[in-house]
MOPAC internal coordinates of N, CA, C and O (Angstrom, degrees):
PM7 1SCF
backbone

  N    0.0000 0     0.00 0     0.00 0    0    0    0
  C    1.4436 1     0.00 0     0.00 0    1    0    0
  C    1.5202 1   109.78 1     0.00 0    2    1    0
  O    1.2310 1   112.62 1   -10.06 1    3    2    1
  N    1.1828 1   131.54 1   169.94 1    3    2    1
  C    1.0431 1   148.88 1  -171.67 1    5    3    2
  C    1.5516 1   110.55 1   -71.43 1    6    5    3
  O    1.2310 1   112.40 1   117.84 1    7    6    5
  N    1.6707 1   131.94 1   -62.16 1    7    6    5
  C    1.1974 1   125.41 1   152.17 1    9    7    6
  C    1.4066 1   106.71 1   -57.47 1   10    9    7
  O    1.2310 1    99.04 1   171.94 1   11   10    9
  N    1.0293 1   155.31 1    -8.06 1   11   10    9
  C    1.4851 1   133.03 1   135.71 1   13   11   10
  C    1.1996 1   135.38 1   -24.82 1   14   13   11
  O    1.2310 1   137.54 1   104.04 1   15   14   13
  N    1.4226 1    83.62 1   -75.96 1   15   14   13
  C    1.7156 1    94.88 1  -168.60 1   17   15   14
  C    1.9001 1    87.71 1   -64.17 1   18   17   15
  O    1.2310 1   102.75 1   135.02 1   19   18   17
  N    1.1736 1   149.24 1   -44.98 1   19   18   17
  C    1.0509 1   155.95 1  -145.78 1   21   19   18
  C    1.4406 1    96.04 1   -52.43 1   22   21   19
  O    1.2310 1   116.76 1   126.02 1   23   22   21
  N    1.3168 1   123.77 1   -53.98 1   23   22   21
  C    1.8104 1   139.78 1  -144.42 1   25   23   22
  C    1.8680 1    73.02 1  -116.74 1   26   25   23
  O    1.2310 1   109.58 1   145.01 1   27   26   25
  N    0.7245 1   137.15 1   -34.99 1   27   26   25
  C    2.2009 1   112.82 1   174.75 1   29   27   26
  C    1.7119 1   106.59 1   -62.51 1   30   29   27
  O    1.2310 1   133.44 1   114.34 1   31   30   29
  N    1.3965 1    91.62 1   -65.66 1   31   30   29
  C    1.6105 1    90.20 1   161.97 1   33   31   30
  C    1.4373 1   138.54 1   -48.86 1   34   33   31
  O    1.2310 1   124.04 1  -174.30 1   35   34   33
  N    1.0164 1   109.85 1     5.70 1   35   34   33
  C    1.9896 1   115.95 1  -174.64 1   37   35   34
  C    1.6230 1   112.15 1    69.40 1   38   37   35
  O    1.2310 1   121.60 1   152.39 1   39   38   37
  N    1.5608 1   114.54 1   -27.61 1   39   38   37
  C    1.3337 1    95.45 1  -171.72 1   41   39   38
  C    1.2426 1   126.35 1   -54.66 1   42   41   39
  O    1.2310 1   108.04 1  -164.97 1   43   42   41
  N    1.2623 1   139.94 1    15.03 1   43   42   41
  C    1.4721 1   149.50 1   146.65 1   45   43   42
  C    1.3929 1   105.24 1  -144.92 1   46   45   43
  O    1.2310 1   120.53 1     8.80 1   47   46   45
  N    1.7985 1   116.59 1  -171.20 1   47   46   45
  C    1.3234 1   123.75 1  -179.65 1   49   47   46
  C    1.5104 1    89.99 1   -96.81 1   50   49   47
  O    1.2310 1   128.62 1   -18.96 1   51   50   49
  N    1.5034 1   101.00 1   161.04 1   51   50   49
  C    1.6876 1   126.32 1   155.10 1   53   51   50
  C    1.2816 1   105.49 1   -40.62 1   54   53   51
  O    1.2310 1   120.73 1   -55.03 1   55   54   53
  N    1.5729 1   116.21 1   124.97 1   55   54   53
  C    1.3509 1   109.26 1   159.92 1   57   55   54
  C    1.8339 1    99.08 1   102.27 1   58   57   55
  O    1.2310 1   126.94 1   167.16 1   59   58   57
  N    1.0687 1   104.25 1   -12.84 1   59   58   57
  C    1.7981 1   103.18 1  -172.25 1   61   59   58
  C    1.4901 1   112.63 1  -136.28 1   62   61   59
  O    1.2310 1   124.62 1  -154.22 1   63   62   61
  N    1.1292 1   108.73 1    25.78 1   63   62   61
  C    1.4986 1   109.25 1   171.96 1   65   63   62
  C    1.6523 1   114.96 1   -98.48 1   66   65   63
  O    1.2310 1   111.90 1  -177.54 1   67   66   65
  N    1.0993 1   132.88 1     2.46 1   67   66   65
  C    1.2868 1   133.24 1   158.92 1   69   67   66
  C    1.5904 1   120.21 1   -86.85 1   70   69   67
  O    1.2310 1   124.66 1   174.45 1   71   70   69
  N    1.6583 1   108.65 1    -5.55 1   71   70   69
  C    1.3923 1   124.16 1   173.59 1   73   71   70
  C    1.5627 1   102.77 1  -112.14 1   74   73   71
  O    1.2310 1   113.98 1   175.93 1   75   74   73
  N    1.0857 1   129.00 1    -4.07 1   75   74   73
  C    1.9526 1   148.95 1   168.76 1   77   75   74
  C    1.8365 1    80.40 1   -56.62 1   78   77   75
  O    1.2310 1   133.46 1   110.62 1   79   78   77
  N    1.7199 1    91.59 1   -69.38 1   79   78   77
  C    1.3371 1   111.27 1  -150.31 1   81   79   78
  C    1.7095 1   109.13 1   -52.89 1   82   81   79
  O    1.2310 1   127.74 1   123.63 1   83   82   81
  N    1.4370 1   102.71 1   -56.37 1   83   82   81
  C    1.7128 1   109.08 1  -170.78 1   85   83   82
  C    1.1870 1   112.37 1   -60.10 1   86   85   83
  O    1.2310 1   111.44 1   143.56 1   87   86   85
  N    1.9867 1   133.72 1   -36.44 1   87   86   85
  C    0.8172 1   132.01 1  -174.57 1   89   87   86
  C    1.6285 1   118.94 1   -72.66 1   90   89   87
  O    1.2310 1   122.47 1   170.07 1   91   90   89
  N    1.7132 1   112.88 1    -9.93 1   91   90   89
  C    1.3406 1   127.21 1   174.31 1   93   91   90
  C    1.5508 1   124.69 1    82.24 1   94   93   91
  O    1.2310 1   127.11 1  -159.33 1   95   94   93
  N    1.4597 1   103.92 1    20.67 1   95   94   93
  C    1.2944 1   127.30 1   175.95 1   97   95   94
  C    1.7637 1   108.30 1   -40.26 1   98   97   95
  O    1.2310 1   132.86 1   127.86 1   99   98   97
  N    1.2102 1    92.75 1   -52.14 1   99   98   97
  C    1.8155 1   112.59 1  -166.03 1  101   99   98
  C    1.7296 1    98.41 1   -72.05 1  102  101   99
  O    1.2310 1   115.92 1   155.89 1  103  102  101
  N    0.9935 1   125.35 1   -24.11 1  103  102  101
  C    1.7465 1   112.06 1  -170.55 1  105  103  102
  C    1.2500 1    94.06 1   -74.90 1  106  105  103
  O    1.2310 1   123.95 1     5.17 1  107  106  105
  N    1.6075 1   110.03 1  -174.83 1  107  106  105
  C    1.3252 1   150.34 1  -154.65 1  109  107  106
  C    1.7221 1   101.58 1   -78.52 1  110  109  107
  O    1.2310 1   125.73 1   123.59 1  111  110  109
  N    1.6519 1   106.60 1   -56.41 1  111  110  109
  C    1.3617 1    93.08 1   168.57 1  113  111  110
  C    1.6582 1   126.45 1  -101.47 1  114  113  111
  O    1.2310 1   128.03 1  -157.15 1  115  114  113
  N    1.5446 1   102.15 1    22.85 1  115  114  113
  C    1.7215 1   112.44 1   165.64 1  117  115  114
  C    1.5417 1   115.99 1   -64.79 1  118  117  115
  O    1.2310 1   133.22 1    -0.98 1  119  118  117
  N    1.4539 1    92.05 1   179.02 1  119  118  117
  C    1.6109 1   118.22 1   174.72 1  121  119  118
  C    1.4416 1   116.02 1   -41.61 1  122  121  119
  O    1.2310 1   126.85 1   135.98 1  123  122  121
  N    1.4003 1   104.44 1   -44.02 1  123  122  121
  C    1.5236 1   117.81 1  -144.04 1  125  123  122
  C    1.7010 1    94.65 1  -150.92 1  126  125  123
  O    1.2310 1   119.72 1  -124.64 1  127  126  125
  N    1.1979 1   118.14 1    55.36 1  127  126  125
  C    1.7975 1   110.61 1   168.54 1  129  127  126
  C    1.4127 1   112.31 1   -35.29 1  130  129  127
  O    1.2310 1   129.76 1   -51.41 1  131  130  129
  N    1.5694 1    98.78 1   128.59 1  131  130  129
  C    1.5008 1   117.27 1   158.61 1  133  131  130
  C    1.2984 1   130.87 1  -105.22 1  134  133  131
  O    1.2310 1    98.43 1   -49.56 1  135  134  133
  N    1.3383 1   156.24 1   130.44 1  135  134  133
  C    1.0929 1   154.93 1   124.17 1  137  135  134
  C    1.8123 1   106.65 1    89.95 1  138  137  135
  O    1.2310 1   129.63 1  -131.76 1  139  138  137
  N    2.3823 1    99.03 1    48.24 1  139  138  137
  C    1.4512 1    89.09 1  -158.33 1  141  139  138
  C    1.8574 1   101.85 1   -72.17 1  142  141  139
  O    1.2310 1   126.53 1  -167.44 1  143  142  141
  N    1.0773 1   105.04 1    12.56 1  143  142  141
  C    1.8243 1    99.67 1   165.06 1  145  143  142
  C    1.4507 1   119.96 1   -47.95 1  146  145  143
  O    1.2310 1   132.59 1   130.85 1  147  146  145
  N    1.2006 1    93.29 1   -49.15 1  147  146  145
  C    1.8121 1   115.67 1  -149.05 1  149  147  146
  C    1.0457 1   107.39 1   105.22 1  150  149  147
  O    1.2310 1   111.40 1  -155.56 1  151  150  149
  N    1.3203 1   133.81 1    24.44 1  151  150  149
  C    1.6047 1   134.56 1   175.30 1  153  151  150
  C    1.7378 1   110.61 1    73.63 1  154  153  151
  O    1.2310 1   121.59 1     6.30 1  155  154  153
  N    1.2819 1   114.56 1  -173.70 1  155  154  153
  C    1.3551 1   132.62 1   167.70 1  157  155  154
  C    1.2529 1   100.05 1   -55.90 1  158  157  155
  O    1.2310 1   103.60 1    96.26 1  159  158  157
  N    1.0941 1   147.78 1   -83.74 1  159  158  157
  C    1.9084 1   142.62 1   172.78 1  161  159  158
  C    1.1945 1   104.66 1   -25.69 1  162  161  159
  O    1.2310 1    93.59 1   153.90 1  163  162  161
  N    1.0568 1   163.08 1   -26.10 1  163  162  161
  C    1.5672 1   158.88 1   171.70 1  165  163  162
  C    1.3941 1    95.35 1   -86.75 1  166  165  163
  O    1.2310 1   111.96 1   159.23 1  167  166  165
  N    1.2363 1   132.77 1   -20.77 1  167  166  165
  C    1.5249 1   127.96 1  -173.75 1  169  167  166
  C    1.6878 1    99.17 1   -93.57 1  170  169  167
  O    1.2310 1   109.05 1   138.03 1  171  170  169
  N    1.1396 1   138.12 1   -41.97 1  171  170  169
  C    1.4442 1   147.79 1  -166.18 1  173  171  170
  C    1.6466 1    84.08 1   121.35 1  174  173  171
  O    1.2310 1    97.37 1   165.33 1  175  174  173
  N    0.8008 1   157.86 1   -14.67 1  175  174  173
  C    1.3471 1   146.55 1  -147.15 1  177  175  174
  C    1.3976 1   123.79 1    35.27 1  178  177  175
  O    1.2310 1   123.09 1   -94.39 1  179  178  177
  N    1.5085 1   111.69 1    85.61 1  179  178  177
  C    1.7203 1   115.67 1  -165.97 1  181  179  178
  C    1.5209 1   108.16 1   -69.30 1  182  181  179
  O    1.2310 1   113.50 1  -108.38 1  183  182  181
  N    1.0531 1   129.89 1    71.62 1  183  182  181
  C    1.4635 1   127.91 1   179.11 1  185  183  182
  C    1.7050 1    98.90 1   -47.70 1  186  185  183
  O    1.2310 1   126.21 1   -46.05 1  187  186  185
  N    1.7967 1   105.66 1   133.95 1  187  186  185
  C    1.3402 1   112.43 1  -178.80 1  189  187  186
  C    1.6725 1    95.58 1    95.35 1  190  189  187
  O    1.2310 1   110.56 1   140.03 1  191  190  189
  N    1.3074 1   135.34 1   -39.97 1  191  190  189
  C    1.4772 1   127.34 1   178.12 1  193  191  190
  C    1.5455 1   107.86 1  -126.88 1  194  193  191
  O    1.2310 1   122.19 1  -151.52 1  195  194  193
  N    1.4458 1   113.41 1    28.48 1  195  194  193
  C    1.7044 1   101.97 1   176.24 1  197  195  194
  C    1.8612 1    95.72 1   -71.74 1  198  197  195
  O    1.2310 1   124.45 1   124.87 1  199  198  197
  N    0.9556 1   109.07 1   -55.13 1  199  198  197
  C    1.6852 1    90.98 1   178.70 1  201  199  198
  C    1.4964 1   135.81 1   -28.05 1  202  201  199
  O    1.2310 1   139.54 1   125.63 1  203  202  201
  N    1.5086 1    79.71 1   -54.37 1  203  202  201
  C    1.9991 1    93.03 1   169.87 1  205  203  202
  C    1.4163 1   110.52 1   -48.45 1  206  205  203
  O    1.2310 1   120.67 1   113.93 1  207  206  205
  N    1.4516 1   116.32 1   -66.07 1  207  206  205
  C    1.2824 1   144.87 1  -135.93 1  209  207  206
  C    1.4178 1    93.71 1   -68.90 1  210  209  207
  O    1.2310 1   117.50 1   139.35 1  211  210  209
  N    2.0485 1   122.37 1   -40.65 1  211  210  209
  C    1.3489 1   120.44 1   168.68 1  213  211  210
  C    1.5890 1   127.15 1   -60.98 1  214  213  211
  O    1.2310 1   130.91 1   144.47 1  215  214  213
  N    1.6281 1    96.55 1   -35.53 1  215  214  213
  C    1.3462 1   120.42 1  -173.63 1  217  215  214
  C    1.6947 1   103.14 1   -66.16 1  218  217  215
  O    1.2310 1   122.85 1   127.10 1  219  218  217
  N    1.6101 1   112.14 1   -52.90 1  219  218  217
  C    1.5167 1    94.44 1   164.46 1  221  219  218
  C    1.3194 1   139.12 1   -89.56 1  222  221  219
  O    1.2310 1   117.27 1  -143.45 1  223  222  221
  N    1.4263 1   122.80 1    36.55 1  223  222  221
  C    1.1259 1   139.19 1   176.12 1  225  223  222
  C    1.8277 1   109.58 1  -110.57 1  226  225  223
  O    1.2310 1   128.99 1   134.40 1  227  226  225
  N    1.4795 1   100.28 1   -45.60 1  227  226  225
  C    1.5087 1   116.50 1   153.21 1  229  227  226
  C    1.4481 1   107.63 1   -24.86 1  230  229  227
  O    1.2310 1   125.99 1   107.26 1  231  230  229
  N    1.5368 1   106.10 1   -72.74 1  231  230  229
  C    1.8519 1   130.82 1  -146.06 1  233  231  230
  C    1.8112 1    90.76 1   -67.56 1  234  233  231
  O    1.2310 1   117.02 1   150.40 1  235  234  233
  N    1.7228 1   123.27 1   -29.60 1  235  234  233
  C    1.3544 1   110.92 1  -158.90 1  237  235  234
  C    1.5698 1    91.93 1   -97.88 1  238  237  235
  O    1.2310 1   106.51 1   150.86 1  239  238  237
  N    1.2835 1   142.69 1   -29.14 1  239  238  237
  C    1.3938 1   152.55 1   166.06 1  241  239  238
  C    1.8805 1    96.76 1   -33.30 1  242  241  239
  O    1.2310 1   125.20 1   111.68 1  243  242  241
  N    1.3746 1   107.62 1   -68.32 1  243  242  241
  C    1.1105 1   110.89 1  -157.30 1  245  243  242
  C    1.9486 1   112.71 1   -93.81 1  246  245  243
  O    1.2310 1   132.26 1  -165.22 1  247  246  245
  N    1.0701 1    93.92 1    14.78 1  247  246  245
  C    1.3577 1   121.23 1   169.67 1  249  247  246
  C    1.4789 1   126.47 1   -87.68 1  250  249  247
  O    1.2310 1   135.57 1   135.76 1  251  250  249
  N    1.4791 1    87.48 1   -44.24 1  251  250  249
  C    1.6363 1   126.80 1  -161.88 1  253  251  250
  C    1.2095 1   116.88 1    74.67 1  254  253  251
  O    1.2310 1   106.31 1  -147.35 1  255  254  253
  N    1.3693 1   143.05 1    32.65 1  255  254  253
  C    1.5007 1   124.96 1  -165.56 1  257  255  254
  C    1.2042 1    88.75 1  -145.30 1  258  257  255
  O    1.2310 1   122.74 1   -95.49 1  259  258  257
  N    1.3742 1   112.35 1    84.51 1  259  258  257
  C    1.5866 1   127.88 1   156.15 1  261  259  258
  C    1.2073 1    76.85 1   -85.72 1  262  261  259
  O    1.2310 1   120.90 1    88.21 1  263  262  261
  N    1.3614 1   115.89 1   -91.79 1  263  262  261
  C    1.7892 1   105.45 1  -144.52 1  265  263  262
  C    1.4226 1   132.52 1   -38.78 1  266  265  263
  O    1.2310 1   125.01 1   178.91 1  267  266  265
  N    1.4859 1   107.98 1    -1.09 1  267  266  265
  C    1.3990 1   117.47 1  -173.06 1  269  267  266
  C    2.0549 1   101.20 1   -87.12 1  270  269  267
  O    1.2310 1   140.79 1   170.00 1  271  270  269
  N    1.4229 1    77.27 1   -10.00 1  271  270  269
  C    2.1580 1    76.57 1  -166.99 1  273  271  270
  C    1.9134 1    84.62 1  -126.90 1  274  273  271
  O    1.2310 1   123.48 1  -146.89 1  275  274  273
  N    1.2964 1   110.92 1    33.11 1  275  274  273
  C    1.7631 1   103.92 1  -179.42 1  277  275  274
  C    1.7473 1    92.07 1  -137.47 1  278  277  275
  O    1.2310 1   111.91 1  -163.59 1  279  278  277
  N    1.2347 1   132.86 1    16.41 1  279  278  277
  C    1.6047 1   117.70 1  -156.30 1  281  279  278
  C    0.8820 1   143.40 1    89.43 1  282  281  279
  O    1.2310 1   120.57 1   169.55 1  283  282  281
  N    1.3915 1   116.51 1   -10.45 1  283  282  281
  C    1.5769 1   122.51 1  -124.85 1  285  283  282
  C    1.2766 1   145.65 1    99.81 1  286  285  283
  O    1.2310 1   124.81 1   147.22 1  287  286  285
  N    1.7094 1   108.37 1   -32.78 1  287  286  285
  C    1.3937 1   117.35 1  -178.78 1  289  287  286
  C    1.4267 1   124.39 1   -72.47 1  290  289  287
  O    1.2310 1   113.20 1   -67.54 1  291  290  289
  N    1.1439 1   130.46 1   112.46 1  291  290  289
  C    1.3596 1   132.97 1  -179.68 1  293  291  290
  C    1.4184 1   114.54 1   -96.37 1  294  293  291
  O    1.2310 1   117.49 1  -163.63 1  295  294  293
  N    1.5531 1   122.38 1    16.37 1  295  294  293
  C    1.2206 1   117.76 1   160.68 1  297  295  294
  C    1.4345 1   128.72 1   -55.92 1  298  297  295
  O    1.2310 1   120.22 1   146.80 1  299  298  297
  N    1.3442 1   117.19 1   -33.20 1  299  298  297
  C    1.5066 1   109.02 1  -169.48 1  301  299  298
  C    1.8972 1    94.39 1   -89.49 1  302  301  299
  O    1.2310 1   122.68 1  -154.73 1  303  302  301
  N    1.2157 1   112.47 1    25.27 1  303  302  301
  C    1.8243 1    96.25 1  -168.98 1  305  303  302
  C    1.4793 1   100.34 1   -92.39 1  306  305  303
  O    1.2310 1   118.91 1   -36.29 1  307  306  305
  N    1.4913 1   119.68 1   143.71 1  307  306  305
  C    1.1705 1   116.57 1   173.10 1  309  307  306
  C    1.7256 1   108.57 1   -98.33 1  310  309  307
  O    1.2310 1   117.22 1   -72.37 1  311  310  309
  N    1.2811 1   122.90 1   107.63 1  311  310  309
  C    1.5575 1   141.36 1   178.74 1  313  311  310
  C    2.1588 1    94.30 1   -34.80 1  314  313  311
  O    1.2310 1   138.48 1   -52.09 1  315  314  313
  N    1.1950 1    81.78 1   127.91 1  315  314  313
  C    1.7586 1    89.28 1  -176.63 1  317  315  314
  C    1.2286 1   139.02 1    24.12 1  318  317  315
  O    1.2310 1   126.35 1  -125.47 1  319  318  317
  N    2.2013 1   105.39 1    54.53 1  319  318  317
  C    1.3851 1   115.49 1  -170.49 1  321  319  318
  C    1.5004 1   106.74 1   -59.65 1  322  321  319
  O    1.2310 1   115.48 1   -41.10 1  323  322  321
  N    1.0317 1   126.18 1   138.90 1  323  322  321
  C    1.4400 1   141.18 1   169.90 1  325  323  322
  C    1.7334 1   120.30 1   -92.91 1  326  325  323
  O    1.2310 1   125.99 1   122.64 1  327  326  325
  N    1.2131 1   106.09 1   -57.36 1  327  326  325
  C    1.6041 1   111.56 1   161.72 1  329  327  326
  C    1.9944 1   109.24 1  -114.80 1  330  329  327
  O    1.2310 1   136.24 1    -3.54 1  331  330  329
  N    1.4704 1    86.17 1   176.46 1  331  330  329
  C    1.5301 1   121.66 1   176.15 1  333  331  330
  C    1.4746 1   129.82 1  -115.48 1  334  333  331
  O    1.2310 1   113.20 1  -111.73 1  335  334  333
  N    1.0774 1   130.46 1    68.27 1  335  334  333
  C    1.5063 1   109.37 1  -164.55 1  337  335  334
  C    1.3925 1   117.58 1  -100.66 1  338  337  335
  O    1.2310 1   116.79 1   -59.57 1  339  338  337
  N    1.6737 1   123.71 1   120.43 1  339  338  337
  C    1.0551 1   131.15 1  -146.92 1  341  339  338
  C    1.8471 1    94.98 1  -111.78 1  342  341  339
  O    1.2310 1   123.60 1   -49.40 1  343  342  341
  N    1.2883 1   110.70 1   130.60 1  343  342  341
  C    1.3872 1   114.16 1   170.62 1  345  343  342
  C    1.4261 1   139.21 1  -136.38 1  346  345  343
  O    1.2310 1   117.33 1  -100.95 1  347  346  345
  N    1.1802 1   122.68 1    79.05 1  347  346  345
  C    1.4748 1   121.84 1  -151.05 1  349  347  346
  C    1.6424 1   104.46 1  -116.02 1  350  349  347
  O    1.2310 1   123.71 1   -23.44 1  351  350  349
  N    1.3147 1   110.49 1   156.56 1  351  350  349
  C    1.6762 1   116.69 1  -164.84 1  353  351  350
  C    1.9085 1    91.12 1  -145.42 1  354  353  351
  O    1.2310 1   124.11 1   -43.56 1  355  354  353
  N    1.1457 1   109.71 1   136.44 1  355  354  353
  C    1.4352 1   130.25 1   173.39 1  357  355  354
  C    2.1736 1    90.15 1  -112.76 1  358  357  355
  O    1.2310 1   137.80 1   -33.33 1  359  358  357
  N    1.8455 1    83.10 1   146.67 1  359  358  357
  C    1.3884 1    86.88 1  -179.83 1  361  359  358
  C    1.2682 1   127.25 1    67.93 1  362  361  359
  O    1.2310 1   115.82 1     4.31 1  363  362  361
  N    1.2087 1   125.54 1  -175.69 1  363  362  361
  C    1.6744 1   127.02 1   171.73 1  365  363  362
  C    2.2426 1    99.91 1  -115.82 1  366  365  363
  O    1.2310 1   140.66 1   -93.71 1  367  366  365
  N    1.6543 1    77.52 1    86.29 1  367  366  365
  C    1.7040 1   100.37 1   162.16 1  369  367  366
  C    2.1645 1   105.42 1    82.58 1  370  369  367
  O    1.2310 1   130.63 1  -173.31 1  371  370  369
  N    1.7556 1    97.11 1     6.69 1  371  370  369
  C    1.2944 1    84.80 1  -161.87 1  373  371  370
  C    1.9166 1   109.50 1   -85.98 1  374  373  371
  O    1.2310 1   123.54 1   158.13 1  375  374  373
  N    1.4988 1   110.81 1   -21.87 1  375  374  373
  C    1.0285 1   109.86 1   134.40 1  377  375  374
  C    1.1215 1   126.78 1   175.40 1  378  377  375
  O    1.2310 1   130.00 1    -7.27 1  379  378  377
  N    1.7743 1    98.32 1   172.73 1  379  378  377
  C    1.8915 1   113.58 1  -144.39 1  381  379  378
  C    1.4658 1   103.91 1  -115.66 1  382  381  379
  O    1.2310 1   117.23 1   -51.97 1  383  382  381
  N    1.4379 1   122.87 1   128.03 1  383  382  381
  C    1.6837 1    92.40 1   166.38 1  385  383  382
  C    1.7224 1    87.38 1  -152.84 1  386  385  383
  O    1.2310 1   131.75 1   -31.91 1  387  386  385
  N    1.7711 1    94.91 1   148.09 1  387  386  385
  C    1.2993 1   104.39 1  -168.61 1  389  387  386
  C    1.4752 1    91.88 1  -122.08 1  390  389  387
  O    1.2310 1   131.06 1   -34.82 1  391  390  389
  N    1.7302 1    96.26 1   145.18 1  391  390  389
  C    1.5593 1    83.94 1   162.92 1  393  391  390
  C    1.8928 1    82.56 1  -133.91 1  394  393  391
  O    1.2310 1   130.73 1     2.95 1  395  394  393
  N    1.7899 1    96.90 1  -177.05 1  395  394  393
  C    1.1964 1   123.48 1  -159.02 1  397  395  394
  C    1.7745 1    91.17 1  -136.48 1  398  397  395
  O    1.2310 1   126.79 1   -49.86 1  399  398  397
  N    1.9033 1   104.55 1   130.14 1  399  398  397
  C    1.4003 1    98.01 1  -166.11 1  401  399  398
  C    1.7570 1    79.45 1  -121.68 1  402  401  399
  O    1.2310 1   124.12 1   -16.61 1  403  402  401
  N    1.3228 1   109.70 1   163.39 1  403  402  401
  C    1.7184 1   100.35 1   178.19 1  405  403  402
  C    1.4050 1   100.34 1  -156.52 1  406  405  403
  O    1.2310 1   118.20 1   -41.32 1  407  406  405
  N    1.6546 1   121.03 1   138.68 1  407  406  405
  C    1.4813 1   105.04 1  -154.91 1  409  407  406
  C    2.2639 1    85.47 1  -110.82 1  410  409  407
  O    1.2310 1   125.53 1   -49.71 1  411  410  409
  N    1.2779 1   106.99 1   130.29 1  411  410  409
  C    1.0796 1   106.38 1  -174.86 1  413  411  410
  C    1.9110 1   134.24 1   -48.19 1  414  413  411
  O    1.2310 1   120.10 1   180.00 1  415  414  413

């Protein structure tokens, strides 16, 4: 689930990721932006390249040039992303691998 993965990942403690959630940590203009795509479903979900597809969404965050691959739109840009954290799972739990992108 979503507060799952929330409290595996550290971005809150065990037990407090449904209060992560209410307080709005996870949106666009939160603590801790999540998934300002709209996730894999806002992408078509490229099964076989959802990894990529996070990984280059990561690479334009910390680039800054969404809007250069959005129209113009710089809504989904996060103002001086520093990291990337990519998290994708095949199967139910069979496997997970995260990576961490960091722009120097």
């Amino acid at each position: 689930s979503e507060i799952q993965t929330y409290e595996d990942l550290g971005l809150c403690r065990y037990g407090e990721g449904g209060q992560f959630i209410e307080d709005g940590h996870p949106t666009l203009e939160g603590k801790i932006p999540v998934n300002p795509s709209g996730g894999l479903i806002a992408c078509g979900h490229p099964v076989g390249a959802t990894g990529l597809m996070q990984a280059v969404f990561a690479h334009w965050q910390l680039q800054g040039t969404i809007g250069t691959h959005f129209g113009g739109d710089e809504t989904l840009q996060i103002p001086n992303a520093r990291r990337g954290l990519i998290h994708s799972h095949a199967g139910t739990g069979t496997y997970v691998t995260v990576s961490i992108l960091e722009r120097p």
